[in-house]
C-alpha positions in Angstrom: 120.7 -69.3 -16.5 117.3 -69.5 -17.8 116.6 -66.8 -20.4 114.4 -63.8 -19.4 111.3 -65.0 -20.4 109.0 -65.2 -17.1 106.4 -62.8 -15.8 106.5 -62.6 -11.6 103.9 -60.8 -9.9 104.5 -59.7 -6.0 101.5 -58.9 -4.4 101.6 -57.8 -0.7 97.7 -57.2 1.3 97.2 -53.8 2.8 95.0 -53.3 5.4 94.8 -49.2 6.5 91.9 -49.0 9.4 92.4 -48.3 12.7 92.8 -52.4 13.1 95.0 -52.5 10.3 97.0 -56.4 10.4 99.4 -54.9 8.5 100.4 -51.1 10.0 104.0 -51.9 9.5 103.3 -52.3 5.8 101.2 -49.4 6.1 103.5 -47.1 7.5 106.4 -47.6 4.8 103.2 -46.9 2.3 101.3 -43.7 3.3 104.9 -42.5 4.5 105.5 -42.4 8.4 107.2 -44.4 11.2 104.4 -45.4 12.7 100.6 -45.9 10.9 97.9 -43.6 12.4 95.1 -44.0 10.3 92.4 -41.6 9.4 89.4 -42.2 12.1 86.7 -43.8 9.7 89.2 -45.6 7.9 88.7 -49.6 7.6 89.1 -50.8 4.7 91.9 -52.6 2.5 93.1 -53.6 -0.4 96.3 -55.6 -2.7 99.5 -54.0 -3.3 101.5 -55.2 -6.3 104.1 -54.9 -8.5 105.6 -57.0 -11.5 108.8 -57.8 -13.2 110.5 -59.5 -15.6 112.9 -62.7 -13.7 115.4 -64.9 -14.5 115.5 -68.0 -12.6 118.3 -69.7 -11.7 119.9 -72.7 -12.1 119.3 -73.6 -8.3 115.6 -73.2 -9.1 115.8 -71.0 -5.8 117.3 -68.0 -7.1 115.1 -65.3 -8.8 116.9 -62.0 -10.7 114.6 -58.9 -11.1 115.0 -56.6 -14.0 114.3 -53.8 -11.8 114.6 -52.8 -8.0 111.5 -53.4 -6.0 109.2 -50.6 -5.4 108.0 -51.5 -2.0 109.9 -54.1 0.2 107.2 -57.3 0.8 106.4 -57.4 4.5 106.3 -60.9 6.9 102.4 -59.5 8.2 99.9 -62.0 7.3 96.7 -60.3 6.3 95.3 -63.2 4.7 98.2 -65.1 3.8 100.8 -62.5 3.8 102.7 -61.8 0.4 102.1 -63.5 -2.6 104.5 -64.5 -5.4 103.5 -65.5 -8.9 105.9 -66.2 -11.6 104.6 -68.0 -15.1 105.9 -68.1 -18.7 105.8 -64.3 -20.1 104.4 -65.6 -23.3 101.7 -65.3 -22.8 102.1 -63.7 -19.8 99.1 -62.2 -18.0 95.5 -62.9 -19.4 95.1 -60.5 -21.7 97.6 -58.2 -23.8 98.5 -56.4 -26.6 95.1 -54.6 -26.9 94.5 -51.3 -28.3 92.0 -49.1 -29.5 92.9 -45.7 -31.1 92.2 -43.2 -34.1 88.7 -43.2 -33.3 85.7 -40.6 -32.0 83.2 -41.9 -29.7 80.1 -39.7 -29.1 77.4 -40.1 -26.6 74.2 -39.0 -26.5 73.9 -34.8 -25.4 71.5 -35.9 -22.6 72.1 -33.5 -19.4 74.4 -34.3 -16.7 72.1 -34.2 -13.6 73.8 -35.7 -10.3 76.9 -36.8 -9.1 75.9 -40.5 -8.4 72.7 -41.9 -9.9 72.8 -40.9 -13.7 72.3 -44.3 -15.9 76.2 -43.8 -17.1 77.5 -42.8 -20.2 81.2 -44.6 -20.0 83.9 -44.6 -23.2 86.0 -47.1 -22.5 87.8 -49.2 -20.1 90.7 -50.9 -20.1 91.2 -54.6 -18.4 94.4 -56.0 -19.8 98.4 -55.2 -20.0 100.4 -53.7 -21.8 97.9 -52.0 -24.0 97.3 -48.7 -25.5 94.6 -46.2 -25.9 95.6 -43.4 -28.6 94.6 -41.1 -31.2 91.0 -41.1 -29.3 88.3 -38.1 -29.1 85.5 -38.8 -26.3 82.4 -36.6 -26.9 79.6 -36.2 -23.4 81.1 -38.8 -21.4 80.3 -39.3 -17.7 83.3 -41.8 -16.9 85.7 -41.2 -20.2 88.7 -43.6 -19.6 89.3 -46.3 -16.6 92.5 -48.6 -16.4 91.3 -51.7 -14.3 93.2 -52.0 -10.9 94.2 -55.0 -11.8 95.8 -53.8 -14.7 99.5 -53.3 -15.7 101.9 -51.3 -17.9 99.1 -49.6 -20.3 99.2 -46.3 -21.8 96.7 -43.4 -22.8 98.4 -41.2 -25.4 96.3 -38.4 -27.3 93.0 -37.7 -25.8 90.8 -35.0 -25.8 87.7 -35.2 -23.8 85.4 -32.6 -24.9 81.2 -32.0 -24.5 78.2 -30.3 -25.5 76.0 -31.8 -22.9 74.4 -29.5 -20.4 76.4 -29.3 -17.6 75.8 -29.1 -14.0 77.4 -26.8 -11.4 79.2 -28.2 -9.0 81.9 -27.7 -6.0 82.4 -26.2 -2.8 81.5 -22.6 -2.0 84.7 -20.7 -4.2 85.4 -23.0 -5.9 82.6 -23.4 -8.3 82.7 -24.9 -11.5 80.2 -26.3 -14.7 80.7 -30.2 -14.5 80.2 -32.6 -17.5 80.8 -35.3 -16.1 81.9 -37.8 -13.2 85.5 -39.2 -14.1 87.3 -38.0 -17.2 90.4 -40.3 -16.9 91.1 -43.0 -13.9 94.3 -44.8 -13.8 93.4 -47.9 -11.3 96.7 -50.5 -11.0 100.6 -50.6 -12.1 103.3 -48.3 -14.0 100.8 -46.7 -16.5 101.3 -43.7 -18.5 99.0 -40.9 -19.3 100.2 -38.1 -21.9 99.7 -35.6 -24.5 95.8 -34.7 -23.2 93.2 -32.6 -23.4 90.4 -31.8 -21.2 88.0 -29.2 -23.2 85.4 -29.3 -20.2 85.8 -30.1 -16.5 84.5 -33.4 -14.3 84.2 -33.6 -10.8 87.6 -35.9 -10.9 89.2 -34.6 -14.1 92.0 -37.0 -13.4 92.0 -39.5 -10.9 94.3 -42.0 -9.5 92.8 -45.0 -7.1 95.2 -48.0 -6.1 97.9 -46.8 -8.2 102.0 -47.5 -8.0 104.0 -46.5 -10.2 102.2 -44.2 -12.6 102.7 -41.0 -14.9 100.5 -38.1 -15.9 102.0 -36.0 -18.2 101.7 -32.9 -21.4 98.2 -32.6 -20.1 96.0 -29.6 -20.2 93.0 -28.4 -18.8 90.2 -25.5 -18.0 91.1 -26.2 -14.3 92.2 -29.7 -13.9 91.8 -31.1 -10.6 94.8 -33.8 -9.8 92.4 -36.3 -7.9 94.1 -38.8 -5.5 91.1 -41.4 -5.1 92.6 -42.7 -1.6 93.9 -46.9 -1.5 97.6 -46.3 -1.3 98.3 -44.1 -4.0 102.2 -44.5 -4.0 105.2 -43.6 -6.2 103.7 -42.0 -9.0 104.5 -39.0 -11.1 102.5 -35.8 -12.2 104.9 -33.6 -14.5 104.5 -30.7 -17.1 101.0 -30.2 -16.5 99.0 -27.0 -17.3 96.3 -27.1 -15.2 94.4 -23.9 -16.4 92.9 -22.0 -13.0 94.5 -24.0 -10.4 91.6 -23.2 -7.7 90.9 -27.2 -7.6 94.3 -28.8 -8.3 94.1 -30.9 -5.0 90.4 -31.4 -5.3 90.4 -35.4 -3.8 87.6 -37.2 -2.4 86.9 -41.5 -2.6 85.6 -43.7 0.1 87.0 -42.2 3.5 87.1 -45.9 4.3 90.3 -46.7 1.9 93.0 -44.8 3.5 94.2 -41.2 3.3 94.2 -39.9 -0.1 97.9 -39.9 -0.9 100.4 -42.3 -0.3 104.7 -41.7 0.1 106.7 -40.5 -2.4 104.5 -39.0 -5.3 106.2 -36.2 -7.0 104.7 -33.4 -8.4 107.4 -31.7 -11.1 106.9 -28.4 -13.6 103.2 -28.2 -12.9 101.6 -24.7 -14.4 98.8 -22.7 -14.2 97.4 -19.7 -16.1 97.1 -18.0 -12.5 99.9 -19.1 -10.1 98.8 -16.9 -7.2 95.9 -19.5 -6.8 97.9 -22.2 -6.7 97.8 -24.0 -2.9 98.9 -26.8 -0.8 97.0 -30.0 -0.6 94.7 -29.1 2.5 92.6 -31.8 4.8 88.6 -31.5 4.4 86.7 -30.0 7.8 86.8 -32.3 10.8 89.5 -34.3 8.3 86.9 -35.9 6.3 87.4 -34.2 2.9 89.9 -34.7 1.7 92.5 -36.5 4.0 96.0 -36.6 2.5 97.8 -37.5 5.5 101.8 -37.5 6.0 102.3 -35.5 3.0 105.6 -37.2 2.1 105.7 -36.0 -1.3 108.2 -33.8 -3.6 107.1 -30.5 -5.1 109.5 -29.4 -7.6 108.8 -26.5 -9.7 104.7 -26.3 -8.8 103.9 -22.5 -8.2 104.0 -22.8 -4.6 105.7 -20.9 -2.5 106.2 -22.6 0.9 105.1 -25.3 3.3 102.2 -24.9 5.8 102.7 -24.1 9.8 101.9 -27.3 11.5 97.8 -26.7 12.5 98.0 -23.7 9.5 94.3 -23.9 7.9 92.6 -27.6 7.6 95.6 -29.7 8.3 95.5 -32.4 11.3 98.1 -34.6 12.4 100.0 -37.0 10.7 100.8 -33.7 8.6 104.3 -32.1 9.1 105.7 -29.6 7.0 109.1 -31.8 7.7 107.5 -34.5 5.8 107.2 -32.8 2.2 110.5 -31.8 0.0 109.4 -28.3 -1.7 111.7 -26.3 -4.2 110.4 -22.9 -5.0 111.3 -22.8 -8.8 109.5 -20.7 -11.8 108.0 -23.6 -14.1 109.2 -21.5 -16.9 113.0 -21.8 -15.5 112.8 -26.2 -14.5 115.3 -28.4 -16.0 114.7 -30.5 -16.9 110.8 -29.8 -18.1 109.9 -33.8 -18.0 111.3 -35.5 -14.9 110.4 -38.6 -16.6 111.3 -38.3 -19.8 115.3 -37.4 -18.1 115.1 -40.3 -16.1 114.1 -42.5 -18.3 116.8 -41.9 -21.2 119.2 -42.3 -18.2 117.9 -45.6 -17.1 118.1 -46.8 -20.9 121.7 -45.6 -20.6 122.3 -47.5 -17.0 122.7 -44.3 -15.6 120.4 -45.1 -13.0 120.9 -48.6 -11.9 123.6 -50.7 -12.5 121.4 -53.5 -14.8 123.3 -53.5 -17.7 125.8 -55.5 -16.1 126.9 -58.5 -17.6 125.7 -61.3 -15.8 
């Protein structure tokens, strides 16, 4: 057998309008038996994941070094699935990049509009397996974006601060001072965000757009707003977050031409606030425009809530079904473990998890 030293990317086309080619694929991404679409939708976009393979003496046989996240559908939105697999070194185009123990500040200029300022952006991040740490961002409108073509990169040690002046922003009760546009996007595959700061609030204080596979974690914030930027956001993780005034923790917007906001099976695990009793469930905008999470097939563990809404309680159209979500009423202070991640992963490195360490 051929050693592991070959990089496979699976990329599958996901169409989520009202047309979709692809509503099986759909479906199995956003959560439900059958795809119902939100009404303006019509847009789509690529679904990937990547591995590690052997290959085979056959030359027919390739070995993962990890289940697969989503299982490739026979559709054929333009072309159907698509497999790469190249030598791993190098592997992707770019690699190995990182920036860190650094302060980058912008000019104090005041932040006047949600679209249309001429963009004061830290940094961005377009290659894999790379690391931003150690890093201080000073009047930022877009602080830290991972490409969405990117893969297995990680932001450790942040604090996004400002002393621009700001502008208020928000829906009526929900008022806050913003700084800025985006303080942290994750765009792409099995990234990791930890150990953060926000000092001052964005409109989308941390967003995830086309994302699989992704953790948010240690973070803290004035009133940090979880933002679920729509295109399929699917099996990612959000754990021991302090959120601060939770009054905008579901706060999502994006194109409502790229799908609802959240796809199946996120999880949301030991998530705190500094006033629980304003914690609430992810709610569908007026007339289901803002925001539209659809199915709601996601786990709440540990979150401040305390139940599930009525089917038609407040802003909450079909697909919704309380059915859908897995809620467990549990103190943050009393969750064990604290890190669903951090469990999981020292169980996986033990094989607990999946039987890989087999000799082959």
């Amino acid at each position: 057998m051929t050693p592991l030293h070959w990089a496979m990317s699976l990329a599958q086309p996901l169409g989520y309008g009202k047309s979709s080619d692809t509503p099986l694929f759909a479906a199995s991404i956003y959560g439900g038996n059958d795809f119902s679409p939100p009404g303006s939708t019509t847009g789509g976009s690529t679904v990937s994941q990547q591995f590690v393979v052997s290959i085979c003496d056959d030359n027919q046989t390739l070995i993962l070094d990890r289940p697969l996240r989503f299982s490739p559908s026979t559709e054929l939105r333009y072309g159907g699935v698509r497999i790469a697999v190249r030598d791993n070194i190098p592997s992707w185009d770019t690699e190995q990049i990182g920036i860190e123990h650094l302060t980058i500040q912008l000019p104090s200029t005041p932040w006047l509009k949600h679209f249309g300022t001429e963009g004061q952006g830290a940094i961005e991040v377009m290659s894999d397996n790379s690391w931003v740490r150690n890093i201080k961002i000073i009047n930022a409108d877009n602080g830290i974006e991972m490409n969405r073509n990117t893969f297995n990169n990680t932001i450790q040690d942040v604090i996004l601060s400002s002393d621009r002046i700001p502008r208020r922003s928000g829906p009526s009760g929900r008022r806050y001072d913003a700084y800025g546009h985006h303080g942290i996007t994750l765009k792409g595959r099995d990234h990791m965000l930890k150990d953060f700061v926000l000092e001052v609030s964005f409109v989308h204080d941390v967003s995830m757009n086309n994302c699989h596979g992704c953790v948010v974690m240690r973070g803290d914030a004035l009133q940090m707003n979880m933002d679920h930027h729509r295109q399929g956001i699917y099996d990612s993780l959000w754990t021991e977050l302090n959120l601060g005034i939770p009054v905008r923790m579901w706060e999502s917007t994006g194109n409502p031409a790229e799908g609802y906001n959240s796809g199946a099976y996120n999880t949301y695990w030991n998530i705190k606030s500094d006033q629980p009793d304003k914690a609430y469930w992810p709610e569908d905008g007026e007339n289901g425009l803002y925001p539209q999470w659809g199915y709601h097939n996601i786990n709440m563990i540990a979150t401040e809530l305390q139940g599930k809404p009525a089917i038609g309680e407040g802003n909450r159209p079909l697909p919704y079904h309380p059915d859908n979500a897995h809620l467990e009423v549990i103190r943050p202070s009393e969750i064990y473990p604290e890190n669903i991640y951090q469990a999981q992963r020292q169980a996986y490195l033990h094989g607990l998890l999946f039987d890989l360490h087999r000799k082959r």
